[in-house]
C-alpha positions in Angstrom: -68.6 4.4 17.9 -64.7 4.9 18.2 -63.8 1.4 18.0 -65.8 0.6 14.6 -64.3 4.1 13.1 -61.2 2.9 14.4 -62.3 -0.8 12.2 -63.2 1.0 9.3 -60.0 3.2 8.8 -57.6 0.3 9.7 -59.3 -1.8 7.1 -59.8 0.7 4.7 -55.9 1.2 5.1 -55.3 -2.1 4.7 -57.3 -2.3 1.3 -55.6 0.5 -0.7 -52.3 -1.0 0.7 -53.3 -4.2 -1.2 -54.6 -2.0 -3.9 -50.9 -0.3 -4.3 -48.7 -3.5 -4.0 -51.0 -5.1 -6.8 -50.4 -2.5 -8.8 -46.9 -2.1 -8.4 -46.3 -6.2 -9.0 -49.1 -7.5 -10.8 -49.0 -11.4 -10.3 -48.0 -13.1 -13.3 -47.7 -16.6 -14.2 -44.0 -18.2 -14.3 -42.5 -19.4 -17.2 -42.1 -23.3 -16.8 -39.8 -23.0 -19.9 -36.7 -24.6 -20.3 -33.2 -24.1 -17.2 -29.9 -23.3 -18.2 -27.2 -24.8 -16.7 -23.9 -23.3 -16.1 -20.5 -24.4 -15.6 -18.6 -22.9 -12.7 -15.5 -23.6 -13.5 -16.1 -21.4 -16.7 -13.0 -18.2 -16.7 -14.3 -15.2 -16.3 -13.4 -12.1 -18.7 -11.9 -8.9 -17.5 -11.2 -9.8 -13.8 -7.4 -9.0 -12.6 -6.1 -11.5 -10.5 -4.1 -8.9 -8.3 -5.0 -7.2 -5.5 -2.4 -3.9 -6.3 -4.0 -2.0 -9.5 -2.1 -0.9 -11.9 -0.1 -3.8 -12.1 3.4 -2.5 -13.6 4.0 -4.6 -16.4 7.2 -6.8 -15.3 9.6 -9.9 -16.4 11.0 -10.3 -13.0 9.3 -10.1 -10.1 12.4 -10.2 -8.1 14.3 -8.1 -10.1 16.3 -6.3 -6.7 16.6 -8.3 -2.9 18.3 -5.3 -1.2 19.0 -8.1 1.9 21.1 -10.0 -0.7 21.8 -7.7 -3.8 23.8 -5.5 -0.9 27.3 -6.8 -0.2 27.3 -7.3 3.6 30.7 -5.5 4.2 29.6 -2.9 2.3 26.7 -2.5 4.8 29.1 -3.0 7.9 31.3 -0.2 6.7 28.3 2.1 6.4 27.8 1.8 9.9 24.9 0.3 9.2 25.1 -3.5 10.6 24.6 -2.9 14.1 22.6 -5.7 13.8 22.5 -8.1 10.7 20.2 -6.9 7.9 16.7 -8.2 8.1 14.1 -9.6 5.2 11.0 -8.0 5.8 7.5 -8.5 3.8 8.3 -8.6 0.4 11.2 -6.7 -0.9 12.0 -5.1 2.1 15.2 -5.1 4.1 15.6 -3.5 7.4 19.0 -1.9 8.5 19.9 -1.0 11.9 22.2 1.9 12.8 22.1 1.9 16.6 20.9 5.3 16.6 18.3 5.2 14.0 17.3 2.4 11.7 16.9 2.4 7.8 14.8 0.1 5.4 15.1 -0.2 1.4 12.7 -2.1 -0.4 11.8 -2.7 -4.0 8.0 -2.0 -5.6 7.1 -3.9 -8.6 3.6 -2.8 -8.4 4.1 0.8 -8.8 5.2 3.4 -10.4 7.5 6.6 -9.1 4.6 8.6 -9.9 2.2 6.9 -8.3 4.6 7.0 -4.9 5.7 10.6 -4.7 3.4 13.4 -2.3 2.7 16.5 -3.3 5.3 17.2 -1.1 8.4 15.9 -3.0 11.6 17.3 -4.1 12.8 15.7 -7.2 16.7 15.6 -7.6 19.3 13.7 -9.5 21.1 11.2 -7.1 24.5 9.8 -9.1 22.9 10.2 -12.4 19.7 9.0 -11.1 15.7 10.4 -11.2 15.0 10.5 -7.1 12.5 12.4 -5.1 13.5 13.0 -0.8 10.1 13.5 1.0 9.0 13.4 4.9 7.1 11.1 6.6 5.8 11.3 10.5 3.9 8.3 12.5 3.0 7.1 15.6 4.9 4.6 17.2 3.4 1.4 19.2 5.0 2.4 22.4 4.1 5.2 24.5 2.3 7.2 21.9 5.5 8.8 20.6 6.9 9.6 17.4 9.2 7.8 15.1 10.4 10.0 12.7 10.9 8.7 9.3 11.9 10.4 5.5 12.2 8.9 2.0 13.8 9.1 -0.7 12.1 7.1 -3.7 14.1 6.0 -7.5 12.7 5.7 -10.4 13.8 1.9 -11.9 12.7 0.3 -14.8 10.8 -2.3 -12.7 8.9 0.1 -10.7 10.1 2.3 -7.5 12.9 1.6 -5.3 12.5 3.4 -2.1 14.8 4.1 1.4 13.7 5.2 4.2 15.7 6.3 7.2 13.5 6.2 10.7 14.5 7.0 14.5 12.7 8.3 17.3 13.9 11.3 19.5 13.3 9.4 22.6 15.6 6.6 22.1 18.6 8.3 19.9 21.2 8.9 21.9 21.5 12.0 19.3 19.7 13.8 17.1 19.5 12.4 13.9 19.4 14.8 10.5 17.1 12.7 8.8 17.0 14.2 5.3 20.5 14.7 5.5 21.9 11.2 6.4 19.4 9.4 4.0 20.6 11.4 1.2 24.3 10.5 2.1 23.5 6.8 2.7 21.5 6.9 -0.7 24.5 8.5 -2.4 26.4 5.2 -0.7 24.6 2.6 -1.7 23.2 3.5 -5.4 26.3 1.7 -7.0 24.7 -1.4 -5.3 20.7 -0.6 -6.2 19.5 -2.5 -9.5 17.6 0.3 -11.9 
């Protein structure tokens, strides 16, 4: 007697399942009308072909190499040629001090506003708009810290930015971060393209 109430419920279950798919899709005959071909090789509209968004509208996408805009005795005499300066991804040049290391690199892709943290403290750097801001991470090595600070421009081409990084661990002294990148920046912005 249980196994034909079970019979009758499961196919009973089965039947208003059927009953509800129906329902919900009613079979209906294809159309056998006419295929329309497209072309693959059509453009498509409204699709940017960069992966950085907003593009910042620019002539010259190149417009500052800090590796070769930089006069190389000019970089010596800043103490900071320990070794010789180093092209990095894209606009970036890395500078070594021996006891901490500093990088400058060029964004065409965006803006000053679009850089800055909440964090930053506009100034005025020989004339021009800059913000100084800190930055902390993690090394690769030991799970210490590198300690790192900014200072970001304002350019007509985008944002040029410097940063000044050393760990704690390997300086032979302590480095004033915000202090020495400001002095560097003061250095060098006769030599930065705005």
């Amino acid at each position: 007697m249980v196994g034909k109430m079970r019979l009758l419920s499961a196919t009973c279950a089965l039947l208003a399942a059927v009953i509800v798919v129906w329902q919900a899709n009613p079979i209906t005959a294809q159309d056998t009308g006419s295929v329309e071909l497209r072309s693959t090789s059509a453009p498509l509209s409204g699709v940017s072909s960069s992966i950085k968004w907003p593009v910042v509208e620019t002539v010259d996408p190149r417009p500052f190499d800090p590796c070769e805009d930089i006069p190389i005795d000019v970089v010596n005499g800043l103490g900071l040629g320990f070794t010789p300066p180093e092209h990095e991804d894209g606009l970036r040049c890395h500078y070594d001090a021996g006891n901490y290391q500093m990088a400058v690199e060029a964004f065409v892709w965006r803006t000053y506003e679009q850089t800055l943290p909440a964090d930053a403290v506009e100034m005025d750097i020989a004339g021009h708009r800059a913000a100084q801001y800190w930055i902390l991470k993690p090394s690769d090595r030991n799970n210490r810290f590198w300690f790192s600070c900014m200072i970001a421009f304002d350019t007509s081409y985008g944002v040029l930015q410097q940063s000044l990084f050393y760990s704690p661990t390997y300086s032979a002294d302590d480095v004033d971060c915000m202090q020495t990148n400001l002095q560097r920046a003061q250095q060098l912005v006769p030599f930065y393209k705005f």
